[in-house]
GURO-399123 format. One record per residue: x, y, z of N, C-alpha, C in turn. Coordinates in steps of 0.001 Angstrom, whole numbers, padded with zeros to 6 digits, always signed. Layout:
% residues N
XYZXYZXYZ/...
This chain:
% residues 320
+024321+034631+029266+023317+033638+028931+023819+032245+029302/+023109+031425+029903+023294+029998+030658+023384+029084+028943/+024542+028346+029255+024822+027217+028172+024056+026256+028681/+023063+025731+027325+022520+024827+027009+023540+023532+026694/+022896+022373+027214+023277+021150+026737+022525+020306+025473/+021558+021025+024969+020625+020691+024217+019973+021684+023186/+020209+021685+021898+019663+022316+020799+019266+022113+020079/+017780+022180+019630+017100+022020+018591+016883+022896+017510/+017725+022331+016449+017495+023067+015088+015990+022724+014099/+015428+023796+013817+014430+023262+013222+013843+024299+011823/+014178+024087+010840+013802+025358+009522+012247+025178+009533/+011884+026401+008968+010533+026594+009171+010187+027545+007792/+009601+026614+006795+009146+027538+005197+007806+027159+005135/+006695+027932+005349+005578+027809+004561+004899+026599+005818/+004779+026782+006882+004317+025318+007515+003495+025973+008259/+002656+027152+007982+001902+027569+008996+000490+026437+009368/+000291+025145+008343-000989+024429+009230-000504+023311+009849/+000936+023025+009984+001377+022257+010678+002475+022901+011852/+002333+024268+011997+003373+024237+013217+002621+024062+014796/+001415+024145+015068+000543+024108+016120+000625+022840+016376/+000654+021333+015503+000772+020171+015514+002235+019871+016263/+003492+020622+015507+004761+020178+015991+004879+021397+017292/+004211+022097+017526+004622+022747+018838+003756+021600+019962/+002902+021157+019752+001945+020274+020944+002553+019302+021263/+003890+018767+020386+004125+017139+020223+005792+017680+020913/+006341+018563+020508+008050+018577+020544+008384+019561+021694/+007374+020289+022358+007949+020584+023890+007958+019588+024948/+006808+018730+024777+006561+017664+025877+007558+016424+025270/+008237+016471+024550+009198+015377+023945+010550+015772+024899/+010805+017361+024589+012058+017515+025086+011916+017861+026305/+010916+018079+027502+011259+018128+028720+010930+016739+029397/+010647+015799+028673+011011+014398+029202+012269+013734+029344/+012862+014700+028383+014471+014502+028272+015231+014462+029400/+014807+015654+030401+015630+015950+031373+016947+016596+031468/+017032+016910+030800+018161+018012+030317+017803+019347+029753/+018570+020435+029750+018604+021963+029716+018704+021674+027878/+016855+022910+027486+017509+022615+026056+017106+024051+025496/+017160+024117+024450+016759+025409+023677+016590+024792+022349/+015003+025472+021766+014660+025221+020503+014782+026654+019390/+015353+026175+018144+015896+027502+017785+015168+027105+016262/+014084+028243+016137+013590+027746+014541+013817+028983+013820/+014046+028384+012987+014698+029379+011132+013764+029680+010460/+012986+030649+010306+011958+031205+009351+012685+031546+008307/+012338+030276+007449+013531+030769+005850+012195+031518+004482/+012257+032732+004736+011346+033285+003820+009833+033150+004119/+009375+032735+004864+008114+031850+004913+007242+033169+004200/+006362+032701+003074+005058+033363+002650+003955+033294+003086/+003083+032771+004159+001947+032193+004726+002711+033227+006138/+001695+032316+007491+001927+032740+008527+002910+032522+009630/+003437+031651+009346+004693+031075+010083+005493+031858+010576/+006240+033030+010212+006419+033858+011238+005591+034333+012425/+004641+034767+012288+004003+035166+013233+003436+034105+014336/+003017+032946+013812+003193+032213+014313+004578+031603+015517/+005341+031252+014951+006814+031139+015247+006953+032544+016788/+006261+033392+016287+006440+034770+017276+005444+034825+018553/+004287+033948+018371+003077+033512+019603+003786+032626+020278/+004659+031189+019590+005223+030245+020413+006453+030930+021178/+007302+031669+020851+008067+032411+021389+007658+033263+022926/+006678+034110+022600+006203+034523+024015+005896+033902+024599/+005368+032163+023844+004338+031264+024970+005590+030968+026171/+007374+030188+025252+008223+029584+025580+009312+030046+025481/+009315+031743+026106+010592+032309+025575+011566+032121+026176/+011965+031231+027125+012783+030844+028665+013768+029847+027609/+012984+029132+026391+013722+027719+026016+013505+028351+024602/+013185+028974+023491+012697+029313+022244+012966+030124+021977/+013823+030112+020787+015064+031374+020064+014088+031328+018432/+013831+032185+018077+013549+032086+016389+014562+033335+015574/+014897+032928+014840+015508+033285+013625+014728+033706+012676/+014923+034750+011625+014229+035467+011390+014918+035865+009715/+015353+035494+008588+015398+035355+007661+014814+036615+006858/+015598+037213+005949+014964+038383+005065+014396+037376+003891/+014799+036052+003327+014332+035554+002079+014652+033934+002424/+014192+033289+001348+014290+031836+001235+015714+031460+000424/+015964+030877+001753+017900+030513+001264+018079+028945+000942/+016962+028242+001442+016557+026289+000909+017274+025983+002363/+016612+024908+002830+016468+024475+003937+017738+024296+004444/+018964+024057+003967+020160+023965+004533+020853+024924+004943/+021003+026068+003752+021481+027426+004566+020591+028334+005547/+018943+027636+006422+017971+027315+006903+019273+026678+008713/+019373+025829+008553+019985+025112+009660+021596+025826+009163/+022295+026068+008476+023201+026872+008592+022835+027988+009621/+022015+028885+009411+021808+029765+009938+021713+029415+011636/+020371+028672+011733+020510+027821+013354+022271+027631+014036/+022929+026670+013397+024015+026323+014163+024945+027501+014643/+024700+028604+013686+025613+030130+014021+025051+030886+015530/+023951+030430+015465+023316+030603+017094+022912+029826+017939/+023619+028649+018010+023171+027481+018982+023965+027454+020131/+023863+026569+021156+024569+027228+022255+025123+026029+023141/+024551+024717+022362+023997+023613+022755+025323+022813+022795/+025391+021816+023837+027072+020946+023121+026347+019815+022083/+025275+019426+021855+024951+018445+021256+023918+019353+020462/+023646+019280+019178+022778+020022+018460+021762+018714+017626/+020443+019166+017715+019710+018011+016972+018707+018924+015802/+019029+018503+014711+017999+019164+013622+016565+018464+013257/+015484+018986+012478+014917+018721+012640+013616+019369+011638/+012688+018230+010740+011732+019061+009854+011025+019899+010227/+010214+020603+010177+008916+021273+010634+007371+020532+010488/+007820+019598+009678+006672+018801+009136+005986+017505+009877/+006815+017163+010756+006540+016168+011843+006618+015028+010686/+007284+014599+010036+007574+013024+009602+008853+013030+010163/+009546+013564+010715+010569+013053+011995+009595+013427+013144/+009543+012193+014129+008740+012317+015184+010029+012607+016063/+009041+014154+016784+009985+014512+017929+010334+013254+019510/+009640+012711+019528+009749+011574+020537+011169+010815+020273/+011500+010385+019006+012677+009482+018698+013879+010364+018889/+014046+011745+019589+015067+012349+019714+015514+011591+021009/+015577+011090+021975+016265+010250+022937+016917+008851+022558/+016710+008287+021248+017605+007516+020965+018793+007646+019872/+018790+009214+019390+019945+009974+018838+021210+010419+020153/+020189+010954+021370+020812+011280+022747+021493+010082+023082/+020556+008910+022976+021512+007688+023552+022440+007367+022822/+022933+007608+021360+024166+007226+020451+025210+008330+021072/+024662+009237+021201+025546+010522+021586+026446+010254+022841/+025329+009865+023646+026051+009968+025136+026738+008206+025151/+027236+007765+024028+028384+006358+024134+029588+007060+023642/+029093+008202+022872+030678+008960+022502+030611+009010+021132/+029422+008678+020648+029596+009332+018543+029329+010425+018583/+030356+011096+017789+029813+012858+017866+029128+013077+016992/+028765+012276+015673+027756+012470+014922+026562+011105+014562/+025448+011162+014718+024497+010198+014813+023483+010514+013771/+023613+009761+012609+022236+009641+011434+021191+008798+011718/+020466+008593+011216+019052+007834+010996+018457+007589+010359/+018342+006224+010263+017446+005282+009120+015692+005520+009163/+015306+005481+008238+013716+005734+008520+013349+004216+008483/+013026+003786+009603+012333+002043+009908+011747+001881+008427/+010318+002407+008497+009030+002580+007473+008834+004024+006796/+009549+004106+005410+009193+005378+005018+007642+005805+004466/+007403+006727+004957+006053+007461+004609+006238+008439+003420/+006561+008006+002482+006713+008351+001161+006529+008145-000372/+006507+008457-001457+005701+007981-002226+006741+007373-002728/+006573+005722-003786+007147+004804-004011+008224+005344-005138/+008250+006615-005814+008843+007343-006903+010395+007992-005640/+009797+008605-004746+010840+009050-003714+012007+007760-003382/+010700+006758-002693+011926+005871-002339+013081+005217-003235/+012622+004907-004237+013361+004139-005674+014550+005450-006007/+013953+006373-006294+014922+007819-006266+015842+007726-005346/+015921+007886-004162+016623+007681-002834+017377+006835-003121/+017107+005038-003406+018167+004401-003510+019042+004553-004414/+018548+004781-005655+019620+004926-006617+020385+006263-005707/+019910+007014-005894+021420+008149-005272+022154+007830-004524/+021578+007062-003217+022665+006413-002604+023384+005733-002998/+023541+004621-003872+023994+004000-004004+025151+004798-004964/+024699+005386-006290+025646+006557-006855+026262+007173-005684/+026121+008196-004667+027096+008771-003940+027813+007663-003644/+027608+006828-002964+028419+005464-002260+030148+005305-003024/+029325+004924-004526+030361+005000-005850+031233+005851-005474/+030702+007202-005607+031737+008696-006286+032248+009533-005125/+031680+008923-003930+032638+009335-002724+032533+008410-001812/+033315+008700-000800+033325+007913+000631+032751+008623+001739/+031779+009006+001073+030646+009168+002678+029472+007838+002573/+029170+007431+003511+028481+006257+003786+027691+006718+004732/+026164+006778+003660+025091+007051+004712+023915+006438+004553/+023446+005670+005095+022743+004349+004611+021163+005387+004157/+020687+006525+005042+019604+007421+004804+019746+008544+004574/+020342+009034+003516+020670+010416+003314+019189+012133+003222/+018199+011331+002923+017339+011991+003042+016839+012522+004271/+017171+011696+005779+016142+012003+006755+017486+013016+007520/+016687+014125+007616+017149+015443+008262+017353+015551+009871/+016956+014347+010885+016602+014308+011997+018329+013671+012082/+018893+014665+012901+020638+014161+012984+020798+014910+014244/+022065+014194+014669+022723+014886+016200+024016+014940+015792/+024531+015732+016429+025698+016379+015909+026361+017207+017161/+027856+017014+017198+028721+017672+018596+029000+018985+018387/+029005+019214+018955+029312+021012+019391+030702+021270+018472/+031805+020312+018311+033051+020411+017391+032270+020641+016042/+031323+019432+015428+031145+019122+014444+030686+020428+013992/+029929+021014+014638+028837+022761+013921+029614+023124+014039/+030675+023590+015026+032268+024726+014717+032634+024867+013671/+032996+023015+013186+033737+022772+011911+032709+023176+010820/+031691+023066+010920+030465+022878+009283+030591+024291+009700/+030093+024936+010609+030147+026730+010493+031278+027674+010033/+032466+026923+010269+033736+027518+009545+033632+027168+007670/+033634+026663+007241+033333+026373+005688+032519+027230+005647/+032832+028307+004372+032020+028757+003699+031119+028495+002153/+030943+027550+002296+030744+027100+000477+029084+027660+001108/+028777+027694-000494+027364+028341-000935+026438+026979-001015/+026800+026223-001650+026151+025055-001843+026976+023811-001188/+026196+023171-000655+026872+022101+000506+025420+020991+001000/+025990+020070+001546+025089+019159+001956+025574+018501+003253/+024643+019479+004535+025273+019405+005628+025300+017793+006695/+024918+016677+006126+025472+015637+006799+026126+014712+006333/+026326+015469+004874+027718+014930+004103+028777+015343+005400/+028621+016688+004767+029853+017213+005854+030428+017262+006767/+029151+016881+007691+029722+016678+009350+030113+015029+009056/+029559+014288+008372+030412+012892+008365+031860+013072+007857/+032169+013800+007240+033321+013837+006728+034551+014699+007528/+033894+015789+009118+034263+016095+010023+034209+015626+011013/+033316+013869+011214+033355+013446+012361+034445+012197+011986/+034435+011820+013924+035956+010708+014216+035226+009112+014812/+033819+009512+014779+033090+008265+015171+031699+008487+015298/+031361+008497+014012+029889+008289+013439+029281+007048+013585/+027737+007107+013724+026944+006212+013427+025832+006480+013287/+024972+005447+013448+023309+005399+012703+022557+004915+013462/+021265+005384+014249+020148+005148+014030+018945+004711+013713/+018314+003914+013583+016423+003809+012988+015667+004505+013645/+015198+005255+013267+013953+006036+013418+012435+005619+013117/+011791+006182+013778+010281+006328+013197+009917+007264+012150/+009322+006787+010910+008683+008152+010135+007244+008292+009959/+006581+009288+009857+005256+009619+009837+005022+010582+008491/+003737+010334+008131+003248+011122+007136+003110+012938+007535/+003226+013462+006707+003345+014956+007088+002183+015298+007573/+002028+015917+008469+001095+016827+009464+000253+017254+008626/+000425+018450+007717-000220+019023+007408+000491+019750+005705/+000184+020240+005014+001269+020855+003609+001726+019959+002918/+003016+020286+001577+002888+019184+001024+004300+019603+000996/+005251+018610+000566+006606+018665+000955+007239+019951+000027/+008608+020361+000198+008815+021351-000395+009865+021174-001555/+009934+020287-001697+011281+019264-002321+010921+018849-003519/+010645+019610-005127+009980+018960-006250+011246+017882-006890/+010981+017487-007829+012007+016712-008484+013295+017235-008601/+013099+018631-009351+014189+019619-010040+015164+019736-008515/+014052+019764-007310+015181+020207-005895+016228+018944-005531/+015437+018027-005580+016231+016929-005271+017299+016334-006231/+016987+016823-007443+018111+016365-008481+018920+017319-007801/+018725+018448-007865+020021+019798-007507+020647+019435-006553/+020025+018834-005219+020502+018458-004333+021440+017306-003819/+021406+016321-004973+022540+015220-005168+023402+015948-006088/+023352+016490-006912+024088+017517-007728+025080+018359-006505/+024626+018796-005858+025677+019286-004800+025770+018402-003768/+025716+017745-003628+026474+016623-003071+027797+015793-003856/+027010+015682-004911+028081+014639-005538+029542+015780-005671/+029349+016798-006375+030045+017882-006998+030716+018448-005597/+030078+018317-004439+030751+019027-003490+031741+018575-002650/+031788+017030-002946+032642+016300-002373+032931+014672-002725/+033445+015397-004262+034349+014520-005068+034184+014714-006674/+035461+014912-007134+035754+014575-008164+035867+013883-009398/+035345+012450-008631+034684+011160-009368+034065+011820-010455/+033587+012158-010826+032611+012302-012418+033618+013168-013173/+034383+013719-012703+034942+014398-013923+036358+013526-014355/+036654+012299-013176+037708+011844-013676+036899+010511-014714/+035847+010541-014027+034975+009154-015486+035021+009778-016378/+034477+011147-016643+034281+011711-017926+035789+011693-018748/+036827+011567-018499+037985+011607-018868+037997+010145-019301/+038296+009147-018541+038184+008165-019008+037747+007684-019829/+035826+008237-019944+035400+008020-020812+035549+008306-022498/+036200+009484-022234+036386+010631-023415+037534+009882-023764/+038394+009457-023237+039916+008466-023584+039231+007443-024542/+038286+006646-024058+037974+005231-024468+036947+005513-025530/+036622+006493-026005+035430+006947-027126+036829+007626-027968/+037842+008232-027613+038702+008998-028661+039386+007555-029818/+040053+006278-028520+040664+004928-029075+039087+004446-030180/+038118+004142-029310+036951+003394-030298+037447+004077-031616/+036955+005448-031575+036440+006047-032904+037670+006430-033747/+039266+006631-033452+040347+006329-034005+040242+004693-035006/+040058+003660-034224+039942+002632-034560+038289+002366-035869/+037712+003173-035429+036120+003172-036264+036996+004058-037688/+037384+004692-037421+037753+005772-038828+038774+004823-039502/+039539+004059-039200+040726+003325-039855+039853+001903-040605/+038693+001455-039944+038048+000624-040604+037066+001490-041604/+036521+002282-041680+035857+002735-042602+036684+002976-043822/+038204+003662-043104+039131+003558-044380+039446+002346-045430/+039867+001422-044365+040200-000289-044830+039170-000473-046099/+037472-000284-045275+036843-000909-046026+036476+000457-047634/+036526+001326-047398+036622+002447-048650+037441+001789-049881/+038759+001613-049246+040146+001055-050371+039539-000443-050708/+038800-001807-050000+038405-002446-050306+037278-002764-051113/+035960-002274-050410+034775-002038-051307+034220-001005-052331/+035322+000155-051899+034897+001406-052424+033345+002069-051847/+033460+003332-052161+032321+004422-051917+030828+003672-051333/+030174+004099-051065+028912+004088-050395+027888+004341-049702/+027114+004636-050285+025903+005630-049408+025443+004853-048027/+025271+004177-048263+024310+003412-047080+024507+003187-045277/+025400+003865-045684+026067+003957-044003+026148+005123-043535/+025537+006058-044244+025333+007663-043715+024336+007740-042775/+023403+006972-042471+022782+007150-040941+023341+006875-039928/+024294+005351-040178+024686+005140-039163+025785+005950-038615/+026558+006963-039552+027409+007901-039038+026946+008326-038299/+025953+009246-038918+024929+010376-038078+024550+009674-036664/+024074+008454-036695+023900+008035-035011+024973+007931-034415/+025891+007792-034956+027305+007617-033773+027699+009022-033620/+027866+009949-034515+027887+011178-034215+027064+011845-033234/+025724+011876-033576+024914+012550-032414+025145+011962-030843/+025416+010545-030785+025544+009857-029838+027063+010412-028976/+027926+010455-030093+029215+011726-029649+028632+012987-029004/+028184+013665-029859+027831+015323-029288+027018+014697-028334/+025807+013859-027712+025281+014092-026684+026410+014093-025377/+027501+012739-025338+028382+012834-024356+028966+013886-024252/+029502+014798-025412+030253+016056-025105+029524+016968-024227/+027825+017154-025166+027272+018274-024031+026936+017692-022485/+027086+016693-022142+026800+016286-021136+028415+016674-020181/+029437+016286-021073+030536+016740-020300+030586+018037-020059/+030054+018772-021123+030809+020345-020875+029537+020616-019487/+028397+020148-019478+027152+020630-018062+028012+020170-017161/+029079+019177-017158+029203+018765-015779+030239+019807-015395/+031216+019864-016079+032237+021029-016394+031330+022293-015759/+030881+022631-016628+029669+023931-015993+029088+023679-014583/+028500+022445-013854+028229+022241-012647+030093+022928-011836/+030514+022355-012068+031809+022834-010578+032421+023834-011350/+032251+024799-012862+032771+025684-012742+031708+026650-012015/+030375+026667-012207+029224+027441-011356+029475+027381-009582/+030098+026402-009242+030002+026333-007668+031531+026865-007635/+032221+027195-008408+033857+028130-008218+033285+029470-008315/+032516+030188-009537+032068+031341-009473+031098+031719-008448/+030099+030723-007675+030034+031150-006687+030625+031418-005323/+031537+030963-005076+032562+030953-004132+033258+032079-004498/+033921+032483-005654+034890+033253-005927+033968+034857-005867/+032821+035290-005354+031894+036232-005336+032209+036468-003977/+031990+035709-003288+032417+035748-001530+030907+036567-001199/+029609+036167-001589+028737+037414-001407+028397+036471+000183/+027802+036601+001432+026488+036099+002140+026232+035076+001752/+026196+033935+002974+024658+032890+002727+023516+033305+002536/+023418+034008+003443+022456+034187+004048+022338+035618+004957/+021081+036195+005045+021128+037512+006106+020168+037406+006669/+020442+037708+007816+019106+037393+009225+018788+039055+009461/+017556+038444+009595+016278+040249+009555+016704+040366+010622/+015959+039473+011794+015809+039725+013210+015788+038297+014015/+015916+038479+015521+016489+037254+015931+015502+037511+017306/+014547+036296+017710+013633+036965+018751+014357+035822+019835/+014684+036653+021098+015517+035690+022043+015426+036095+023096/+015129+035549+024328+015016+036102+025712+016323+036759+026159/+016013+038205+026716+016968+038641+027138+017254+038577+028711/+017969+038120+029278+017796+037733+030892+018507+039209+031126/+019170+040116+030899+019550+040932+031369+018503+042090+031362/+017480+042334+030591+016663+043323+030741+015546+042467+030811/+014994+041198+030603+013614+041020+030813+012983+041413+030439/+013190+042122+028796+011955+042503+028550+011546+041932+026622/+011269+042619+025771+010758+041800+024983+012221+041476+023993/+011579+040725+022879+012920+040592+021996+013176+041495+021483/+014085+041234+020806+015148+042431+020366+015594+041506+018687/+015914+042935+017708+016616+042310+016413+018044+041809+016652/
C-alpha cells in the first residue's frame, strides 16, 4: 500500500444528518491541497445510520477513504485512538464530524507543519457556542494552566495536526483515560497554535453534556499531574494547625468563662464544613485510585468489528 503524506482522522457517533454536508465540503478541501491524502473515519458505536452511510462514501472514494468500524461507543478519543493505529500519513489531521471545524482551514495547520512544528493547535477566532460553554472553557483552562504545564490557549477545538513521531508516541501509551492533545503537547519538541474558523453544527446536537465535559477535565487534570492531591495535603496540613489552635481556644475560654450552650451550632458548621473537605478529598483519592484500577485490568481500548479499505492487491471489495 502507497504511503500517504496526508491523514485525516475523523470520529463519527450518531451524525447521520450531517455526514452528506461534511462529505460535500471536505473532499474538495483536501484535493485542493495537492498532496496524497487518505480520510480515515471511526464509527464509534453509531445508533442511527452512519455506518452505512460511512459505507456509500467509501465505495463512492475508496482510492482515498478507509472507515473503521467499532463494535461499541468508546467516547470520541479512544474514537481517534483507534484512527491513528491505522493511519499511514506523516502528518495526521483530526477532525469533528459536525463541521464546526471547517474543513477548508486545514491548509493553515499544513502551513504551521511544513515550518517544522510537529504539533499544531487551534484557536477558534469566533466561537459558535453557547455562552455557558464558553465561560466553562475558560475557567478550565485557566485551572489546567495552574495544575500542569501544558499550555493550550483552546483546549476544546479537536481540529489538530500532529507528526507521524507524535501518533507513534500517543499510540504507544496505553492509559484508558487520556486527553489526546494534552499528550501529544507533552510529546512534542516544537508546538504551536493556530486560529481557526468555527461554524455552527451542520446538523444534530453536540454529544458532550455537562457530566462529559466535567469527566473530561477530570482526566485531564488527573492524567497529567499531581497538583490536586499535593493541595489537598496542604490543605489538610493548614485545617489540622487552624483547628489544633480552634480546640486550645475553646479550652482557654471553658477554664475562663466556663460551660456553654450557645456555640453548639457553630461547632456543627465548622464540623460539617470539615467532613465536606474530607469527602471531597477521599473522591479525589478515588478519581486516580479508579484510573490505577483501570490500568491495572490491562483489558482493550477498544475493539474494531471491521475495517473497510481498498485493497490494491485484489481489487475487489473490502474486507474485515
Amino acid at each position: 500500500m502507497n504511503a500517504k503524506q496526508l491523514s485525516v482522522v475523523i470520529p463519527v457517533y450518531n451524525e447521520e444528518d450531517g455526514l452528506q454536508a461534511l462529505f460535500d465540503r471536505l473532499y474538495p478541501a483536501l484535493d485542493q491541497l495537492n498532496r496524497p491524502y487518505e480520510v480515515i473515519f471511526v464509527n464509534d458505536g453509531s445508533r442511527d445510520r452512519s455506518a452505512a452511510l460511512l459505507r456509500v462514501q467509501f465505495e463512492l472514494r475508496r482510492d482515498v477513504t478507509r472507515v473503521i468500524l467499532l463494535n461499541g461507543n468508546y467516547g470520541q478519543h479512544m474514537a481517534i485512538m483507534a484512527g491513528f493505529e491505522y493511519c499511514r500519513g506523516k502528518v495526521v489531521i483530526t477532525l469533528d464530524a459536525d463541521l464546526q471545524n471547517p474543513p477548508e482551514e486545514m491548509q493553515k495547520l499544513l502551513d504551521a507543519y511544513d515550518l517544522g512544528h510537529d504539533y499544531v493547535g487551534t484557536i477558534r477566532a469566533v466561537r459558535q457556542d453557547s455562552a455557558w460553554r464558553r465561560i466553562a472553557s475558560r475557567l478550565m483552562n485557566r485551572l489546567r494552566e495552574k495544575m500542569t504545564r501544558i499550555h493550550m490557549t483552546d483546549q476544546g477545538c479537536m481540529m489538530r495536526a500532529y507528526d507521524k513521531k507524535i501518533i507513534e508516541a500517543i499510540s504507544s501509551c496505553r492509559e484508558i483515560n487520556t486527553f489526546i492533545p494534552a499528550l501529544a503537547y507533552t510529546f512534542s519538541s516544537n508546538p504551536t497554535e493556530v486560529t481557526v474558523a468555527h461554524e455552527e453544527r451542520a446538523a444534530g446536537e453536540s454529544k458532550y453534556s455537562l457530566y462529559s465535559l466535567i469527566r473530561l477535565n477530570f482526566d485531564l487534570i488527573t492524567g497529567f499531574s499531581v497538583v490536586p492531591l499535593q493541595w489537598f495535603s496542604l490543605m489538610g496540613m493548614g485545617l489540622s494547625i487552624l483547628s489544633a489552635l480552634f480546640v486550645v481556644y475553646l479550652f482557654i475560654r471553658r477554664l475562663v468563662i466556663g460551660p456553654e450552650a450557645e456555640g453548639v451550632f457553630t461547632l456543627f458548621a465548622i464540623t460539617f464544613f470539615l467532613i465536606g473537605i474530607l469527602l471531597f478529598g477521599i473522591g479525589l483519592l478515588g478519581e486516580y485510585v479508579g484510573r490505577i484500577y483501570q490500568q491495572v485490568r490491562d483489558r482493550p481500548r477498544f475493539l474494531v468489528q471491521a475495517v473497510l479499505e481498498f485493497d490494491s492487491a485484489q481489487d475487489s471489495h473490502p474486507f474485515p
